[in-house]
N, C-alpha and C positions, 0 to 999 in steps of 0.2 A: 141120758138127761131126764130131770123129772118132765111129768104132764105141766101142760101150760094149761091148761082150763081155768085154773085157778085165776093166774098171772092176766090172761085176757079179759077175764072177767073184772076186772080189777080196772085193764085200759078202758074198757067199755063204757066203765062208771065214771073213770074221771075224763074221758071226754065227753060224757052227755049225750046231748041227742046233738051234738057235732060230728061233720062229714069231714073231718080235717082230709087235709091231699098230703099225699107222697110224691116226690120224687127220685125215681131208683136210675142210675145212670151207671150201664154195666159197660168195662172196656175189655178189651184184649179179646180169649178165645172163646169158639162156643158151649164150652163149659163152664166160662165165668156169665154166659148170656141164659145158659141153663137156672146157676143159681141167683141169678138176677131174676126169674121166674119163679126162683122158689122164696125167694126174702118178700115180691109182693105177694105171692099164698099166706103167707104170715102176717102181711096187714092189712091185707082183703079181710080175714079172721076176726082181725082186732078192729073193721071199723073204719078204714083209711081206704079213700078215694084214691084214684092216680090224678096226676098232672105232668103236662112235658116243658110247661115253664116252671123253671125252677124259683123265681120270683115270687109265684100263688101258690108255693108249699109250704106245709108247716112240718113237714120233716124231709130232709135230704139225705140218700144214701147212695155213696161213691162205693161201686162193687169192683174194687182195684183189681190189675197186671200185675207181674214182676218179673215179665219175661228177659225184657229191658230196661235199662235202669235211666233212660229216657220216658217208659211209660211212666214212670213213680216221679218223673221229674212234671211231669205235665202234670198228672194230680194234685202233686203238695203246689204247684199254683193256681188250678182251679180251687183248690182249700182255700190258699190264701186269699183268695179274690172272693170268697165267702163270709169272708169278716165285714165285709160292708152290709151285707144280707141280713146277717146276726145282729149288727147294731140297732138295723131300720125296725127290724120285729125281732126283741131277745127274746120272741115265744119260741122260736124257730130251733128244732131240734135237727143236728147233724149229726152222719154218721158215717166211719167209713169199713168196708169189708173187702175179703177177698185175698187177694194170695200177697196184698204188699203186708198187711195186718198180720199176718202169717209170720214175719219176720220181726222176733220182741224187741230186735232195735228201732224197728220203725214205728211199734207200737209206740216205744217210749217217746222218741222222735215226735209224733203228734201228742202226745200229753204235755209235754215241756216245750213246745214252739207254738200250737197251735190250740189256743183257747176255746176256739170258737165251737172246737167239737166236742160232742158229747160222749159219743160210746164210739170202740173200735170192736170190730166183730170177724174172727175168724175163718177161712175155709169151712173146714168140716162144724161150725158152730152155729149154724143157721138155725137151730132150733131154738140157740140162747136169745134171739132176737127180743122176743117179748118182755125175758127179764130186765135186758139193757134199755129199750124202750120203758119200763116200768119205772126204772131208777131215774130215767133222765125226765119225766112228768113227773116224779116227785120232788126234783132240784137235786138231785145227784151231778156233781159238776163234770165228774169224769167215771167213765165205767168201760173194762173189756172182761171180752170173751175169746180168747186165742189156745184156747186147748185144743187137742185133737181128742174127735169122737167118731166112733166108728157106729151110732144109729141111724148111718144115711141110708138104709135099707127101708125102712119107717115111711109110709105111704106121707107123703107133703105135697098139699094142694098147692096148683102154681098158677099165676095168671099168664098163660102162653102168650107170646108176641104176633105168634099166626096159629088162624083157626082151621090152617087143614095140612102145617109142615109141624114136626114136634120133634125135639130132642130129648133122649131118653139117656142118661148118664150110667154107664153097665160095671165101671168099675172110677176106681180114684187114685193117685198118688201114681209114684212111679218110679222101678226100681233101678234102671238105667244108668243114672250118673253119667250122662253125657259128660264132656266136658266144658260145654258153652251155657250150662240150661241149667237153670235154676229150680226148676219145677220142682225136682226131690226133695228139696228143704224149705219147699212153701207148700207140699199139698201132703208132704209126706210118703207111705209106702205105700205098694199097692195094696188095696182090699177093693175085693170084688163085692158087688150084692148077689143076694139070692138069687137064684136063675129065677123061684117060684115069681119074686117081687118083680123083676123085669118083662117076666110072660105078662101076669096079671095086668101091671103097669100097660104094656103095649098093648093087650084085648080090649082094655078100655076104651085109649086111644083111637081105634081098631071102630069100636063101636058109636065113638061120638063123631066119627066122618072126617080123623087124619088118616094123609093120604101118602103122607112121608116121613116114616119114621129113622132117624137120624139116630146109631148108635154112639153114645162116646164115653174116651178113655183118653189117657196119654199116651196107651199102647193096648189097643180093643184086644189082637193077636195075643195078650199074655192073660187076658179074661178067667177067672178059674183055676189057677198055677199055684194058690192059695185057698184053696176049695175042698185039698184032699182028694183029686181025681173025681168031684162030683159031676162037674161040665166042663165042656173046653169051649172054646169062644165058637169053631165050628158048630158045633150041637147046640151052641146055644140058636147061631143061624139057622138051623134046620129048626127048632122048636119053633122058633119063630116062624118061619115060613108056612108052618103048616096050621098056623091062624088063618081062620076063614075071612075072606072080606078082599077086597082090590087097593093093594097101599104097598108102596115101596119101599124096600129096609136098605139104609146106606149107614156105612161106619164110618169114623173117621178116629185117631189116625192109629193107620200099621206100623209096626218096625217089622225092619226086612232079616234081621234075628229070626223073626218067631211065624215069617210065613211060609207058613208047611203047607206039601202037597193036601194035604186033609183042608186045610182051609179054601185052598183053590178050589178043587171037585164041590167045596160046598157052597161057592160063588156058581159057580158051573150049573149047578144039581140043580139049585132052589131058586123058582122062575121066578119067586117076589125079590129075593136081593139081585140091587145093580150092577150091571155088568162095566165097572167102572172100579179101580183100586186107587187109593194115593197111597204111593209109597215111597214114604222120604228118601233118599239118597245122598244129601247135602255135600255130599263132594265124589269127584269121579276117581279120586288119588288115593290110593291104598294107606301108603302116609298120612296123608291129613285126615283121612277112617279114624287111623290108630291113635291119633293124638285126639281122636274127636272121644275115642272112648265107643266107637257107633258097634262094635263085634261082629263085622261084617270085610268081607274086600270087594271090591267092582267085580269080580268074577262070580263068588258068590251071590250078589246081587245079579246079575245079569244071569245065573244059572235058575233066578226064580221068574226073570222077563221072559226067557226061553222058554220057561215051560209052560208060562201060559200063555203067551202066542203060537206058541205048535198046538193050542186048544182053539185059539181063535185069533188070527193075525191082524185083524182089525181090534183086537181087544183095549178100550182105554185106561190110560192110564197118568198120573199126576205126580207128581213130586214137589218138595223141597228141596233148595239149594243155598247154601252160605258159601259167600262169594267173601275171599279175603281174608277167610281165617289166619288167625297167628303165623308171620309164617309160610303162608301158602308162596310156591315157588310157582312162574312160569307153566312148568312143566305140571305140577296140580293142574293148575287153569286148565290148562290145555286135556287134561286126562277128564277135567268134568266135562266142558267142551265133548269130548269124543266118544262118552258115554249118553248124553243128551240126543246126539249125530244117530248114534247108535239102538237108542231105546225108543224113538220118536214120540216124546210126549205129546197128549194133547192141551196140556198146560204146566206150566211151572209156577212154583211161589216164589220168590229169588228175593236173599237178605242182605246186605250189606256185614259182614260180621261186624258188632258191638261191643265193647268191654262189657262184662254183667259183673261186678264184683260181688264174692263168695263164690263164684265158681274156678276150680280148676286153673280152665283157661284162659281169667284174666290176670292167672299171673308168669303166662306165657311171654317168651320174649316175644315182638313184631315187629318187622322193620319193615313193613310195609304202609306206604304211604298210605291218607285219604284220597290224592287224588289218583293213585295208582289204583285203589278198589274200585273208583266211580267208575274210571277208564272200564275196568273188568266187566261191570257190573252193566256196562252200555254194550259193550260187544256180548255178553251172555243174554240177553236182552233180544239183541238183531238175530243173533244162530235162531233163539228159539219164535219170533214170528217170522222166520224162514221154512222152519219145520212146521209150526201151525199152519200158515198159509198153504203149505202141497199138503200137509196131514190131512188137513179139514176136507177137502176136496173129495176125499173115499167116499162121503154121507150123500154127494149129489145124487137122487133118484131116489135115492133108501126112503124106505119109509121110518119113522121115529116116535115114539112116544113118550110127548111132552106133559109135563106137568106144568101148566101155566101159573105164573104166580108174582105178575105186576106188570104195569101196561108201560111199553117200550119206552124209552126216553132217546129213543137214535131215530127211531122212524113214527112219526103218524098215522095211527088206524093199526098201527099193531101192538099186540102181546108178548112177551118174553117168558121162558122157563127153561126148565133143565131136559134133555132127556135123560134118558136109561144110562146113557155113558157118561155122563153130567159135562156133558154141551150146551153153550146156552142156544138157544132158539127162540129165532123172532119169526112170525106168522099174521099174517090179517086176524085183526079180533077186537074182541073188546073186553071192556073190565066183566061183561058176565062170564066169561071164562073161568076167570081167575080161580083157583083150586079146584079144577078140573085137569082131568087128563084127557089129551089131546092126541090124534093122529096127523101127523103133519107128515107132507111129503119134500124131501129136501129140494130146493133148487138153485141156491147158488151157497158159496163160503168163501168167509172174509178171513182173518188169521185170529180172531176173539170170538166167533160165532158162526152159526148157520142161517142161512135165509130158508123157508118154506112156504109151503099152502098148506091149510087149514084139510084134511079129506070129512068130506062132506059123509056120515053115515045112516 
């Protein structure tokens, strides 16, 4: 993409010595919250204030989902319900971005149903921002940007949401083709950034006093596979680790495909990364794997749980689950069930399967009810604050270190944060805490959390 210098200079002029406000309203994952960070760096630049009422903005931007095809259904009605906005002040510029814009029928979709908006803006086209903001201050009625570009490398100033947790985005797109998941034909294939961009990136970080550095991908594990053998997602762990300073390095998310002994030993090895993995699993049924497209079986999966609890039997650990895929028999349920039983999570994500039309799987037969999923989806539910509840229990006495990071909303006079195994933890304290790290010593556990004390040092 060309330089915007030019372009900003241009907004600068034709808003004056005006503060106009933004509103940027990011949904879905922390990668669309990442580049909801990097679209306000881009009118921090040009000149734009934030606001969190959308009423006192004079530009609005929707940084869309498309995981589900309920999230896009809830957008194109908060759009709709934006036309009344547009009327009361037609200065009001709208926009929307993100992985539904990604999809040229949905592009077209809001150009012919939805007047009210101005520009639509793609994934990887965050940069094009300013020119689309340029066209719609000078009465351009309709303008996108939905190509894919691969200059996400390019250092992009962000206005972070928190001032001592930061998400750092290591690669993009995703090669997988699940069968339920839309993501590869909204964010595209993978490409990775430069290791050098992602070190320098985190030193930064590193040196302006984050305390948690959040790696992400679709699939962190396949990091570099497009690099030429320059780095693998392990090394890059290890570069990273051996940044100076005190700040924790967490990823998110693995496929259990690409978790190799090497990546373990380098969770193991490097004392800054957490000793905590999510690793989806979405069904316990080697069948519904296969139909899922996931290139894995429950054995195989569990041959990567074994070996890293024969490292450390208290190791945590996370997962996904789709509950009610196409299809899923009894006997599925029962084999996630027994793999759950088996691997003793310290928390689950648990989905309802969706039709997502364009994938695969919605054009699966199902003859499984809705109320037959809820049923599933209530007893997958009970197994697992069954297993939280005795799992949580190991931490009583242990000592843990928290990173506090918002003051309790279940109890008075305390704090909440993660630790090391991304537990939440409540403790006496207060908001001066807050983005510090803490020693807390454990003393009671509920099936969502740890009780402690604060250790006085």
């Amino acid at each position: 993409m060309n330089d915007n210098t030019v372009i900003i200079d241009e907004i600068k002029r034709l808003l004056g010595d005006k503060t106009p406000l933004a509103y940027v309203r990011s949904f879905g994952c922390q990668l669309n919250v990442s580049d909801g960070e990097k679209l306000k760096g881009q009118l921090k630049k040009m000149g734009y204030g934030f606001t969190e009422d959308e009423s006192t903005a004079d530009l609005i931007i929707l940084n869309t989902c498309a995981v589900r095809e309920n999230a896009e259904d809830r957008v194109f009605g908060i759009v709709g319900s934006m036309k009344k906005l547009k009327e009361q002040k037609p200065s009001l510029i709208i926009g929307i971005a993100g992985c539904m814009t990604a999809q040229s029928h949905i592009a077209e979709k809001i150009k012919k149903s939805y007047p009210q908006v101005d520009f639509v803006l793609g994934t990887s086209a965050i940069n094009g921002l300013p020119k689309l903001l340029l066209d719609s201050l000078r009465g351009v009625k309709f303008s996108a940007d939905i190509a894919e570009y691969d200059d996400f490398s390019a250092e992009a100033e962000q206005v972070r949401e928190s001032s001592f947790k930061a998400s750092v985005p290591i690669m993009f797109g995703c090669n997988n083709f699940c069968t339920y998941c839309i993501v590869p034909y909204v964010r595209g294939r993978e490409r990775s950034r430069r290791p050098e961009d992602i070190i320098s990136e985190v030193e930064g970080l590193v040196r302006d006093g984050y305390k948690e550095i959040m790696l992400l991908g679709q699939n962190v594990n396949s990091y570099g596979n497009d690099l030429g053998g320059e780095m693998s997602f392990p090394q890059l762990l290890r570069r990273l680790n051996a940044i100076e300073g005190d700040f924790r390095i967490r990823f998110m998310s693995s496929h259990p495909k690409d978790a190799s002994n090497e990546l373990i030993d380098a969770i193991f090895e490097c004392d800054k990364v957490a000793k905590h993995l999510h690793l989806p699993v979405q069904s316990g049924s080697d069948d519904v794997l296969r139909r899922m497209n996931r290139r894995y079986t429950a054995e195989s999966y569990l041959a990567i749980v074994d070996e890293i609890r024969r490292r450390d039997p208290d190791f945590s650990l996370t997962t996904d689950i789709i509950v009610g895929f196409p299809d899923e028999t009894n006997e599925d349920f029962e084999a996630t069930l027994a793999i759950m039983e088996r691997v003793r999570y310290d928390n689950i994500y648990s989905f309802i399967y969706s039709k997502r039309t364009g994938t695969k799987a919605a054009e699966m037969p199902d003859s499984i009810t809705d109320e037959e999923k809820g049923k599933r989806m209530r007893r997958l539910l009970e197994v697992q604050r069954g297993i939280s509840t005795e799992h949580y229990k190991r931490f009583i006495g242990r000592r843990m270190r928290v990173l506090a990071d918002d003051i309790s909303k279940k109890h008075d006079g305390y704090v909440t944060g993660k630790s090391d195994e991304f537990i939440i933890v409540e403790f006496e304290g207060d908001s001066t805490l807050i983005g510090q790290f803490v020693d807390v010593e454990i003393t009671a556990a509920m099936n969502w959390a740890v009780i402690g004390r604060r250790i006085q040092k």
